[in-house]
C-alpha positions as CSV (number, residue, x, y, z in Angstrom):
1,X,46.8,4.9,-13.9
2,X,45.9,1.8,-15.8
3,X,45.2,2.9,-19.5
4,X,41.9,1.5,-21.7
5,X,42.3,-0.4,-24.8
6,X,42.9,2.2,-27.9
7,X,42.2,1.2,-31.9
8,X,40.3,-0.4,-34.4
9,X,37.7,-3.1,-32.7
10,X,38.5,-7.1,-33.7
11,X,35.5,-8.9,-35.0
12,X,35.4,-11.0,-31.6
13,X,34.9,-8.0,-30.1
14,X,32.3,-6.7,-31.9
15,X,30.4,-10.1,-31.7
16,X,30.5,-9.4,-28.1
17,X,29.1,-6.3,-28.1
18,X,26.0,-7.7,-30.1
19,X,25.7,-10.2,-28.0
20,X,25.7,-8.6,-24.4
21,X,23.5,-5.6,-25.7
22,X,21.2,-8.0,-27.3
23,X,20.6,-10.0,-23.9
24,X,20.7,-7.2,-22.0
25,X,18.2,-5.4,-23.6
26,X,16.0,-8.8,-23.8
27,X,16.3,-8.6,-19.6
28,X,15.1,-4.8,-20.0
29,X,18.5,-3.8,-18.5
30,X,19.3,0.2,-19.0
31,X,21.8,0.3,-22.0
32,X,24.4,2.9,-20.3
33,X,24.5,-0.2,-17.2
34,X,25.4,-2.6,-20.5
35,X,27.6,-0.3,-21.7
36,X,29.4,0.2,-18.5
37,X,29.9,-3.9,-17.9
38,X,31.2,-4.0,-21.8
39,X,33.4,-1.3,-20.9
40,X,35.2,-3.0,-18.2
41,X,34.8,-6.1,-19.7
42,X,36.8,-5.1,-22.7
43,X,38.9,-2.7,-21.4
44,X,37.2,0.1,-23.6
45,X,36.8,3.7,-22.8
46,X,32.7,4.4,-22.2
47,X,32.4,6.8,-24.5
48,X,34.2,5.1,-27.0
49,X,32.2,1.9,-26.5
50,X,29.1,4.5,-26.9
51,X,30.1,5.4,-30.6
52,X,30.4,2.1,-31.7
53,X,27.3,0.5,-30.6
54,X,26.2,3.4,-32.7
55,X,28.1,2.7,-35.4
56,X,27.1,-1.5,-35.5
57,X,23.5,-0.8,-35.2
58,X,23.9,1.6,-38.9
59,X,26.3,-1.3,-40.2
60,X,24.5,-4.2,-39.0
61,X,20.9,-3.2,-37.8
62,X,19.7,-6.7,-38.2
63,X,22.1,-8.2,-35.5
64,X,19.8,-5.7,-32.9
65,X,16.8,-6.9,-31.3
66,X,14.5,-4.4,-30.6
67,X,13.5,-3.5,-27.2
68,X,10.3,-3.7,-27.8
69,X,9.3,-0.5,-25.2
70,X,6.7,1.3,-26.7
71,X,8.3,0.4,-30.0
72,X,11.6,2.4,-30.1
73,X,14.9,1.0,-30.9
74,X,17.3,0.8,-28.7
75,X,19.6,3.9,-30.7
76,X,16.4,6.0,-30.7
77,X,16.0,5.4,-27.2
78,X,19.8,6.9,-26.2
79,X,19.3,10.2,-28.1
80,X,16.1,11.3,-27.8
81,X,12.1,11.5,-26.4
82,X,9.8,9.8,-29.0
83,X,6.3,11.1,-29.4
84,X,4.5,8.1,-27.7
85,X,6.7,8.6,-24.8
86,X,5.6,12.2,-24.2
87,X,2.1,11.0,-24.9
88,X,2.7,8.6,-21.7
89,X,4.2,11.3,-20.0
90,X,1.3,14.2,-20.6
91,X,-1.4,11.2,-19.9
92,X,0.4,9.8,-17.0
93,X,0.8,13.4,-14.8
94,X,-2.8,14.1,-16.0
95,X,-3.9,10.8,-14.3
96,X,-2.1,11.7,-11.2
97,X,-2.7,15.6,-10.8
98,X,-6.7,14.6,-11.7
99,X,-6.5,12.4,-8.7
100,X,-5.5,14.8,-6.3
101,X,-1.3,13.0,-6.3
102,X,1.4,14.4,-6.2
103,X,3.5,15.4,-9.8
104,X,6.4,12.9,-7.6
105,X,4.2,10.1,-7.8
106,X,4.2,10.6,-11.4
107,X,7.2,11.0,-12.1
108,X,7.9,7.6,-10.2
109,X,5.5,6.2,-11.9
110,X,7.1,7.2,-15.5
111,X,10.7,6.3,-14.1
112,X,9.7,2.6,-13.6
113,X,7.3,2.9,-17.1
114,X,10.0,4.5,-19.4
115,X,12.8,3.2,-17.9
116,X,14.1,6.9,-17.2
117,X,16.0,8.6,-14.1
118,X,14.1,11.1,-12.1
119,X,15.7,14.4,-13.1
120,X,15.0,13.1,-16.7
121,X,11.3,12.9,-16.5
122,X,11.0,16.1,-14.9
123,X,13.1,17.5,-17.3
124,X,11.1,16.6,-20.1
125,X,7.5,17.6,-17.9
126,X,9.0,20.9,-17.9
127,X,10.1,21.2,-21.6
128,X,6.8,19.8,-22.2
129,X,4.6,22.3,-20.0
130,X,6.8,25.1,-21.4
131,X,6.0,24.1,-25.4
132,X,2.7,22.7,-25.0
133,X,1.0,23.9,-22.0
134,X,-2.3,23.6,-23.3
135,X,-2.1,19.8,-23.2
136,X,-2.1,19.7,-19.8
137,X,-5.2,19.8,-17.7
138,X,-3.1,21.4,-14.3
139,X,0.1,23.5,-14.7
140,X,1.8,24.4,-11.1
141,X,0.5,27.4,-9.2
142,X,2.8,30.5,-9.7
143,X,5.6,30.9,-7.4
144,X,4.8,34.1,-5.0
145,X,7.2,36.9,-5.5
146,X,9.7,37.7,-2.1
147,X,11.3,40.2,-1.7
148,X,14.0,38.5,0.2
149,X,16.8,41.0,0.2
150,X,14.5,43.6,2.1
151,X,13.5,40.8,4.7
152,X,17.1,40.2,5.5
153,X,17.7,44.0,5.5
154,X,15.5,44.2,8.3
155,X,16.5,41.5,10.1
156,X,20.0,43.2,10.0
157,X,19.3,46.5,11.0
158,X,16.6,45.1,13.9
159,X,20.0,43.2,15.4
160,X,22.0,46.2,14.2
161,X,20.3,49.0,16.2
162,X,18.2,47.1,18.6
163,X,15.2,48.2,17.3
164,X,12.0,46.0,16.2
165,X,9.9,49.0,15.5
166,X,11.4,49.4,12.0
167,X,9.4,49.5,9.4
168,X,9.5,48.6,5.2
169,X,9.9,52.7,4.6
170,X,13.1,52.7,6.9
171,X,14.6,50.0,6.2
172,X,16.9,51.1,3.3
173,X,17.1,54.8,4.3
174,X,18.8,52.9,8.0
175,X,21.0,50.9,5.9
176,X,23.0,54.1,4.7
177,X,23.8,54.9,8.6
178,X,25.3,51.5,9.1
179,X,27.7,51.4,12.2
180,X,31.3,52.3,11.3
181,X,32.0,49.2,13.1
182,X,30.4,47.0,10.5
183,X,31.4,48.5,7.4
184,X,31.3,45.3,5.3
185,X,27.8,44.2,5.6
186,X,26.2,47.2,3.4
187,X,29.1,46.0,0.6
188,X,27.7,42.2,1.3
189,X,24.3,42.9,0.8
190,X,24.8,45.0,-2.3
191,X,26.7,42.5,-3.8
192,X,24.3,39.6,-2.9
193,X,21.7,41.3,-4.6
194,X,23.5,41.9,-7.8
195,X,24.6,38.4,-8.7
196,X,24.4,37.2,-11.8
197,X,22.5,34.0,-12.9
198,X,26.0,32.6,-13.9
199,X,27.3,33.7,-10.2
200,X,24.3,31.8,-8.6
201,X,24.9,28.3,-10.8
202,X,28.4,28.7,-9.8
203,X,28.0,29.4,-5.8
204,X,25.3,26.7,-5.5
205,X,27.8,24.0,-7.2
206,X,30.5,24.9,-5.2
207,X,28.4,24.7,-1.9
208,X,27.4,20.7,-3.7
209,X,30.3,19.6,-4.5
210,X,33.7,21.9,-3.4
211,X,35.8,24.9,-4.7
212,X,35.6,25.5,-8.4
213,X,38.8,25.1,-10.4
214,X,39.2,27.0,-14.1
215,X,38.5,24.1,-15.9
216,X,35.2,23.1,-14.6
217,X,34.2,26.4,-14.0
218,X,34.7,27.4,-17.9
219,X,32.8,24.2,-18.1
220,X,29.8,25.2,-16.3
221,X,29.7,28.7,-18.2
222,X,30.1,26.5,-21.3
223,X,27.1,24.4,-20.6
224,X,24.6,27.2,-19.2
225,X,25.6,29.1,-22.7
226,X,24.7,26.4,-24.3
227,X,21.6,25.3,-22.1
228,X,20.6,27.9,-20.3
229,X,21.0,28.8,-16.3
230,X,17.5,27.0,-15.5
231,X,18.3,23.6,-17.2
232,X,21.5,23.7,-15.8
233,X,20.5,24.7,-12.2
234,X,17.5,21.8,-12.7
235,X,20.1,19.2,-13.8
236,X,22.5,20.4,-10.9
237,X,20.0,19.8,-8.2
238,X,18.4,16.8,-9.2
239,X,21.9,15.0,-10.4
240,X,22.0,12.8,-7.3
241,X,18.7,11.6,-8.3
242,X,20.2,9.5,-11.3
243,X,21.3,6.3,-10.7
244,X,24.3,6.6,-12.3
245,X,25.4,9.4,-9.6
246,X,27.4,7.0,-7.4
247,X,28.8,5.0,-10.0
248,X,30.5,8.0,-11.0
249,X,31.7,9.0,-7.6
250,X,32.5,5.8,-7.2
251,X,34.9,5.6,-10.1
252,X,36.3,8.6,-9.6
253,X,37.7,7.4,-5.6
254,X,38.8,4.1,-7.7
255,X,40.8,6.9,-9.9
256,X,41.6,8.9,-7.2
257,X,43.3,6.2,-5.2
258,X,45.0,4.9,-8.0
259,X,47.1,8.4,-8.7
260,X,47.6,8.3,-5.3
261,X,49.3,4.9,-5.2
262,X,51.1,4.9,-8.3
């Protein structure tokens, strides 16, 4: 595997960096696509090219140009939502709810606006709605309350027994005379309905994207500790949305081939 560049940055280097972020920015190019090119350009680790944008912009912040959207800069932009952002966001989904549109047409609207992925404007719609909820003219009808593991009880007993005649009072009193036959589908069901958020996260990722190992499994217990099982269950569904997504994967095949080959 072909290793990156490691060590202190030369001073052609860091001219470089300036320089591409600088035009970049003046095209209104997403910085982590500028990062990326520098990154194979110099041979630099992405993470590590992160930091030290970071790090020139405290050192030299009048070598930056400023990006001029809704009058951020360009480090503020990487770390965090400003205040006139949200504002655009609240207004924006307002506008679009008023009118009778869907919240995706909003949130389409604000990706092209903001320069944000998907699954990060919805993201921040929800922390929004959840902190200031009065600021919003519409919030999304409650979600109606199923009791799914009783519907697929009875589904399984009507198959079971042969019998569509069953009713909601006999369904769980039917489940205890299960056919000897079949004695693992009342363990199934029992442990179906006792799965912990953390389970649930767990099973849905594996069902994305393959069989968990104990590293990224520790990793996804790590994260939901850290941001909670709905963030993380948000995030994991609407991943594929960013465009980033396939660069990833598609690094990670130019990886995986490379191990294999070597």
């Amino acid at each position: 595997m072909f290793d990156t560049k490691k060590g202190k940055y030369s001073e052609e280097e860091n001219e470089r960096i300036i320089q591409k972020v600088n035009e970049g920015n003046e095209k209104g190019i997403r910085e982590r696509v500028i990062l990326k090119e520098l990154s194979n350009e110099l041979n630099r680790g992405f993470a590590g090219i992160m930091s030290h944008v970071r790090k020139l912009r405290k050192q030299y912040p009048e070598k930056f140009h400023s990006t001029g959207r809704l009058g951020q800069s360009t480090e503020q932009r990487l770390n965090s939502w400003t205040e006139k952002e949200e504002e655009v966001v609240i207004q924006t989904v307002n506008r679009f709810l008023d009118r009778g549109q869907p919240l995706s047409a909003a949130i389409a609207q604000l990706e092209k606006e903001l320069n944000r992925t998907q699954g990060a404007v919805y993201q921040r719609i929800y922390t929004l709605r959840r902190k200031s909820p009065e600021r919003f003219n519409r919030m999304p009808e409650p979600r109606a309350k199923h009791k799914k593991e009783w519907q697929y009880q009875r589904s399984l007993v009507r198959n079971l027994e042969g019998n569509d005649s069953i009713g909601k009072g006999e369904t769980a009193a039917s489940l205890e005379n299960i056919p000897s036959s079949l004695p693992s589908l009342h363990s199934q069901l029992q442990s179906s309905a006792s799965l912990s958020e953390e389970e649930m996260v767990l099973k849905a990722f594996e069902r994305r994207f393959g069989k968990l190992n104990n590293f990224t499994r520790n990793k996804l217990l790590t994260l939901m500790g850290k941001y909670g099982h709905t963030r993380v269950s948000i995030a994991l569904f609407s991943i594929q949305d960013d465009k980033e997504f396939p660069v990833a994967v598609a690094e990670f095949l130019e990886q995986y081939l490379k191990r294999d080959f070597v």
